[in-house]
Backbone as XML, in Angstrom:
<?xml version="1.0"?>
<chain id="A" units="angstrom">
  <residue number="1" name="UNK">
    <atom name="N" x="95.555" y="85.165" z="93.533"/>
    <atom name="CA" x="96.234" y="85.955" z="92.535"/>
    <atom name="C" x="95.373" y="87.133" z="92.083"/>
  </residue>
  <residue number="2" name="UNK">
    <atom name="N" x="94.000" y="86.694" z="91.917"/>
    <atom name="CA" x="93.159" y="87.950" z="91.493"/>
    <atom name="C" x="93.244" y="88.737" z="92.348"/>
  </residue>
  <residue number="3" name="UNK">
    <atom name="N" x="93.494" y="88.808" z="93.630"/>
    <atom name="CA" x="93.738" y="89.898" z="94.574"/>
    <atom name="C" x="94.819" y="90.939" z="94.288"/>
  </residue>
  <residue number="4" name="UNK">
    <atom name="N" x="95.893" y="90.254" z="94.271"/>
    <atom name="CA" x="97.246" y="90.457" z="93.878"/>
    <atom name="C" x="96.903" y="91.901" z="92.385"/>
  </residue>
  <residue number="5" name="UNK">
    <atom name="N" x="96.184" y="91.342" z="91.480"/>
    <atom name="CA" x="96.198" y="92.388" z="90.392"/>
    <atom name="C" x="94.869" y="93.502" z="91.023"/>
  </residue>
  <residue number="6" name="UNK">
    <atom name="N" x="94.103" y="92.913" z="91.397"/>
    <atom name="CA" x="93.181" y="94.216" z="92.200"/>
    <atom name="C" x="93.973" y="95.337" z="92.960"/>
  </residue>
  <residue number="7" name="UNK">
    <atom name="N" x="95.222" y="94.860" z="93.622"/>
    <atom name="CA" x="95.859" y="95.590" z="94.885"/>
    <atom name="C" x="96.780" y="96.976" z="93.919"/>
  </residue>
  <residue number="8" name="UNK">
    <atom name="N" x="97.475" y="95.829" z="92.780"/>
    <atom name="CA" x="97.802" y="96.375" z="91.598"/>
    <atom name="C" x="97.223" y="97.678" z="90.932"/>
  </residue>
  <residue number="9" name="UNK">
    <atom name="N" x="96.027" y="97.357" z="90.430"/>
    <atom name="CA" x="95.169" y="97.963" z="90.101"/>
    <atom name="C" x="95.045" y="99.232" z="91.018"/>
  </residue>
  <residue number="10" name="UNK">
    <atom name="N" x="94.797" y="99.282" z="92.518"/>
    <atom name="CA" x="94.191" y="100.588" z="93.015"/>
    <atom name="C" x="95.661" y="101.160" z="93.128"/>
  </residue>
  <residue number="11" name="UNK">
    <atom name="N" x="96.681" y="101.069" z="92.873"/>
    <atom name="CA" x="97.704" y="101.857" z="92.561"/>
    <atom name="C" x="98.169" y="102.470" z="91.239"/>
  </residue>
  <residue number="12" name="UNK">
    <atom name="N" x="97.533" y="101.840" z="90.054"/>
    <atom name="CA" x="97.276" y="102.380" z="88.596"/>
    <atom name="C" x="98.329" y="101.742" z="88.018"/>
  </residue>
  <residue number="13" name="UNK">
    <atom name="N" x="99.031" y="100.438" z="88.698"/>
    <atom name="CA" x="100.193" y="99.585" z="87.924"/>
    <atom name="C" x="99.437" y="98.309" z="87.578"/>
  </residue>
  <residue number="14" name="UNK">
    <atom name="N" x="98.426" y="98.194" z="87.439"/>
    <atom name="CA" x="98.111" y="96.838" z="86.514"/>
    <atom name="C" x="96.638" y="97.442" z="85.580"/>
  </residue>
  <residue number="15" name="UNK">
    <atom name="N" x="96.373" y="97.429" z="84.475"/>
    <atom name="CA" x="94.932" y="98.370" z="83.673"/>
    <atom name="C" x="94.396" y="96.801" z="82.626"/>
  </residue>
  <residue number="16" name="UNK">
    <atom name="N" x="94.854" y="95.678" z="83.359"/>
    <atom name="CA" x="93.893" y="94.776" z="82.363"/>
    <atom name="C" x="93.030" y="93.948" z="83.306"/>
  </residue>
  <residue number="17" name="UNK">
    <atom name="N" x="92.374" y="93.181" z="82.951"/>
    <atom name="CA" x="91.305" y="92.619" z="84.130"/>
    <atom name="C" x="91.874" y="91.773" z="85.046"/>
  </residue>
  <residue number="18" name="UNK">
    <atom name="N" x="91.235" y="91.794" z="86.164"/>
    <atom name="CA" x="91.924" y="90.579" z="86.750"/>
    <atom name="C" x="91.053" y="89.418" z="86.591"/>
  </residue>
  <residue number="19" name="UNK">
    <atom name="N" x="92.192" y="88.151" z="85.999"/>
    <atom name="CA" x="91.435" y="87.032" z="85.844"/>
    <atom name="C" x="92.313" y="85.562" z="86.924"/>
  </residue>
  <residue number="20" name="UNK">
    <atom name="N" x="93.369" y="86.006" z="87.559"/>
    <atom name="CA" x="93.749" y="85.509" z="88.357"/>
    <atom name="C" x="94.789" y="84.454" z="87.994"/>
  </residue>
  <residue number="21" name="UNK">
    <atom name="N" x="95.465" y="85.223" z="86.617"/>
    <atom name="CA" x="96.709" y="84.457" z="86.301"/>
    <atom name="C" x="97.776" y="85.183" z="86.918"/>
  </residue>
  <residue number="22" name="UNK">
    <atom name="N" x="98.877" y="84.587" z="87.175"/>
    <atom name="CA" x="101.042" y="85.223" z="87.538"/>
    <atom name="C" x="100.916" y="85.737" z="86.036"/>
  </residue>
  <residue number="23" name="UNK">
    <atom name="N" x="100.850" y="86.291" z="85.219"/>
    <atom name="CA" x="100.922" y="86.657" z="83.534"/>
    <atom name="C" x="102.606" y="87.484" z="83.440"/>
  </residue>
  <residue number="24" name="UNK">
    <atom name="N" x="102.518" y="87.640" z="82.352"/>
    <atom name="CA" x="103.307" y="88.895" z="82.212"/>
    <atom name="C" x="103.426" y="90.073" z="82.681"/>
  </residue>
  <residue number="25" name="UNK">
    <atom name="N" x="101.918" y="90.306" z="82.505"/>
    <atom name="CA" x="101.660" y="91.556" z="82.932"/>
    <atom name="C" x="101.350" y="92.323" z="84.602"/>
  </residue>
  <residue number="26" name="UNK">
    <atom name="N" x="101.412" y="90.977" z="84.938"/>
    <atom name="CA" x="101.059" y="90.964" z="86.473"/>
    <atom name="C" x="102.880" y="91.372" z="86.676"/>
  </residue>
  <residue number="27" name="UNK">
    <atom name="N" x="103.750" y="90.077" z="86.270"/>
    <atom name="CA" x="105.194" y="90.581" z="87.047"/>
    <atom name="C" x="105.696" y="91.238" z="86.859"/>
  </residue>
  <residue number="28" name="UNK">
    <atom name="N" x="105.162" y="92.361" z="85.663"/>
    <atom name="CA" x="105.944" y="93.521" z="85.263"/>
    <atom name="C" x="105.291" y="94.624" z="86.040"/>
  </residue>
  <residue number="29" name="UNK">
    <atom name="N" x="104.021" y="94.900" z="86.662"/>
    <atom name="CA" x="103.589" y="95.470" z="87.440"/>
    <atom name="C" x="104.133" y="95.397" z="88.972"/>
  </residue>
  <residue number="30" name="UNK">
    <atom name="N" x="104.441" y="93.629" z="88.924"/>
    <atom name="CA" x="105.067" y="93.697" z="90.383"/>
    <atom name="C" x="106.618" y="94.313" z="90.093"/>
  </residue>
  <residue number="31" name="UNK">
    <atom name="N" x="107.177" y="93.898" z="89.694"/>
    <atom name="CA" x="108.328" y="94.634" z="89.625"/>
    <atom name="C" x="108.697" y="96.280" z="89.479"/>
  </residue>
  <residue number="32" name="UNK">
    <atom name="N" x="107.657" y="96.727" z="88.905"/>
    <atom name="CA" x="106.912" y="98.264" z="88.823"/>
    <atom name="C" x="107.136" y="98.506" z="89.940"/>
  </residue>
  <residue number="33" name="UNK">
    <atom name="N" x="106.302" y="98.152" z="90.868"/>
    <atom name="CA" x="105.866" y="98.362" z="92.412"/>
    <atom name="C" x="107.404" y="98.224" z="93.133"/>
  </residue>
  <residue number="34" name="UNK">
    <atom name="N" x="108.062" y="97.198" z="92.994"/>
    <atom name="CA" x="109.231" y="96.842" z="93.855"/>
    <atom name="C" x="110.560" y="97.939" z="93.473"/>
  </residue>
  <residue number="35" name="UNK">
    <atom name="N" x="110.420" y="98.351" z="92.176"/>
    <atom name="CA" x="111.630" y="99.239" z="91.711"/>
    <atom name="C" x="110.870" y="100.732" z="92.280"/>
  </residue>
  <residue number="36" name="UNK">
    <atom name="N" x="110.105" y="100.888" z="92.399"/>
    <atom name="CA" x="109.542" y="102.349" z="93.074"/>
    <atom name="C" x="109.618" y="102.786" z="94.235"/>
  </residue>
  <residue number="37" name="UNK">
    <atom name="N" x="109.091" y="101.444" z="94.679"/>
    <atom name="CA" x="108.707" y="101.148" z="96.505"/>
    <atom name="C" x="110.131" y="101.187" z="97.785"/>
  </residue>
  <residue number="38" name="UNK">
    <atom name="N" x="111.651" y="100.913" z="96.188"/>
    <atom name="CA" x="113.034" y="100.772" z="96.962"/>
    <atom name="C" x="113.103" y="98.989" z="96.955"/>
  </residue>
  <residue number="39" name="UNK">
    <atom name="N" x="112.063" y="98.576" z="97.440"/>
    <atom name="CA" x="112.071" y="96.917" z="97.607"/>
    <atom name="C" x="113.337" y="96.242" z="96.729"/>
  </residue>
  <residue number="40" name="UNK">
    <atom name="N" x="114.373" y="95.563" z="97.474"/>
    <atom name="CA" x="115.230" y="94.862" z="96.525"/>
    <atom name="C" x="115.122" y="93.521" z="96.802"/>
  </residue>
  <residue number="41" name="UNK">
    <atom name="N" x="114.369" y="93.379" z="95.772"/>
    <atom name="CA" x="114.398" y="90.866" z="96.079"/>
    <atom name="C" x="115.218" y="90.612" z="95.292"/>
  </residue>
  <residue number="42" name="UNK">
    <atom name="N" x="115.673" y="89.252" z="95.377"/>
    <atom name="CA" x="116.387" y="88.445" z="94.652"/>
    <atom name="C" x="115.931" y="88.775" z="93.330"/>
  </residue>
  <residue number="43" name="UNK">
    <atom name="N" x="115.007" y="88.448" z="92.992"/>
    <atom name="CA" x="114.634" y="88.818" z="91.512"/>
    <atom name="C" x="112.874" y="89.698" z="91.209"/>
  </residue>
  <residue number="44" name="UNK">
    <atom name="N" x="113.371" y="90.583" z="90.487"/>
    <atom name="CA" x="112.324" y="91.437" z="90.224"/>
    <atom name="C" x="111.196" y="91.071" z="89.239"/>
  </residue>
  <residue number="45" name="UNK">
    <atom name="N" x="109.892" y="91.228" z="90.128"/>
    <atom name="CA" x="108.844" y="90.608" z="89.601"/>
    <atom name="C" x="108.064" y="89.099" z="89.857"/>
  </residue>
  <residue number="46" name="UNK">
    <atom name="N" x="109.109" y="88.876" z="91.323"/>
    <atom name="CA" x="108.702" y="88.088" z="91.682"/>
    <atom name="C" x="108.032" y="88.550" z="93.181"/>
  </residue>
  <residue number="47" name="UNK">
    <atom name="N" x="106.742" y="88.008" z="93.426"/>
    <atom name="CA" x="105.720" y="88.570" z="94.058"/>
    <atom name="C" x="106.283" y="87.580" z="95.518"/>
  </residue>
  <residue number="48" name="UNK">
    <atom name="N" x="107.515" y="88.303" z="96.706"/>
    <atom name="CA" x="107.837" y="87.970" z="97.724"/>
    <atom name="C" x="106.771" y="88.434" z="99.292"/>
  </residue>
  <residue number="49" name="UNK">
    <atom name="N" x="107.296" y="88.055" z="99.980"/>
    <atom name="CA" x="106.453" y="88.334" z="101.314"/>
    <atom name="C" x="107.006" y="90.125" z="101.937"/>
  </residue>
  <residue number="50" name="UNK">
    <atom name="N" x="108.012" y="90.018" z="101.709"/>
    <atom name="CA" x="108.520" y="91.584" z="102.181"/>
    <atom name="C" x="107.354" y="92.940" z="100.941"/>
  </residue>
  <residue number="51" name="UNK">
    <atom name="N" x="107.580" y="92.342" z="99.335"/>
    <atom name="CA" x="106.574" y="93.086" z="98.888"/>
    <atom name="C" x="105.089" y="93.136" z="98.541"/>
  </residue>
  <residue number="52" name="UNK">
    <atom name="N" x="104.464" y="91.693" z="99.403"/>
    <atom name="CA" x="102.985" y="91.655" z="99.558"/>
    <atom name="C" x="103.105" y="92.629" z="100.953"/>
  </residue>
  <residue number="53" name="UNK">
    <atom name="N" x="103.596" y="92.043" z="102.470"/>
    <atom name="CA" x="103.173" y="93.080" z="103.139"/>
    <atom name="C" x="103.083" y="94.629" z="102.901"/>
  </residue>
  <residue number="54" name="UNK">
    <atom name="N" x="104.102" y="95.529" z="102.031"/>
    <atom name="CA" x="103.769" y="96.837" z="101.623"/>
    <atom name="C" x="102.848" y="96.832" z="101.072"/>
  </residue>
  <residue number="55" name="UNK">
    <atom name="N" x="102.893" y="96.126" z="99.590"/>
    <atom name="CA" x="101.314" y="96.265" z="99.080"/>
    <atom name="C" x="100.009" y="96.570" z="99.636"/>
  </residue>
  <residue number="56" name="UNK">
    <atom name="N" x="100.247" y="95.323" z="100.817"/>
    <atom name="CA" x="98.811" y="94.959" z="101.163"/>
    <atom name="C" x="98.863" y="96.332" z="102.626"/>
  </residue>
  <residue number="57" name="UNK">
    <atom name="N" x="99.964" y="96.814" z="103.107"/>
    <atom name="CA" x="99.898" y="98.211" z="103.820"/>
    <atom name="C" x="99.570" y="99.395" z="103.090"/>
  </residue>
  <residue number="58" name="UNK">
    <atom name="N" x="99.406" y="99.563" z="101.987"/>
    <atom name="CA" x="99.174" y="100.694" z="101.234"/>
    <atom name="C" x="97.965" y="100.852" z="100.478"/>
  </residue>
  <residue number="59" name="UNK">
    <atom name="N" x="97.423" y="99.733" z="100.534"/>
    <atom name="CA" x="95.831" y="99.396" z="99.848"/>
    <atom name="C" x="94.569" y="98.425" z="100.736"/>
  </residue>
  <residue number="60" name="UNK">
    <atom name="N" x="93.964" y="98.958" z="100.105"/>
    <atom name="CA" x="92.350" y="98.167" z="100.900"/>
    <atom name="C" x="92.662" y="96.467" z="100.526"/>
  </residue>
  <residue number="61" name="UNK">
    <atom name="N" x="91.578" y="95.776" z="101.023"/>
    <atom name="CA" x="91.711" y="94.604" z="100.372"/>
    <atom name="C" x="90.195" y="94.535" z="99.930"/>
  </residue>
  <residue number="62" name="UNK">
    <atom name="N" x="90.397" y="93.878" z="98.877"/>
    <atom name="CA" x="89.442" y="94.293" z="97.589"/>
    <atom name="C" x="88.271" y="93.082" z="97.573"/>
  </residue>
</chain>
């Protein structure tokens, strides 16, 4: 999960630490990412495999 908000992070959609919780603030960032990116999941803010692979295509791994 701490990855997950790092990946966050080098895109400027997550600004609190990563401590490697699903939080609030993590699924509102993911959902950030998924309403920008076009990505449509079942439900927004939930961290799926269609929007880890973009993520993880658009950023280093940390």
């Amino acid at each position: 999960m701490e990855e997950l908000e790092l990946r966050l992070t080098q895109l400027g959609l997550y600004t609190r630490e990563a401590r490697g919780n699903y939080n609030e603030g993590v699924e509102d960032a993911v959902a950030r990412y998924q309403w920008a990116r076009g990505i449509q999941p079942e439900e927004y803010g939930v961290y799926d495999l269609a929007t880890r692979e973009m993520l993880e295509s658009e950023t280093t791994e940390p």
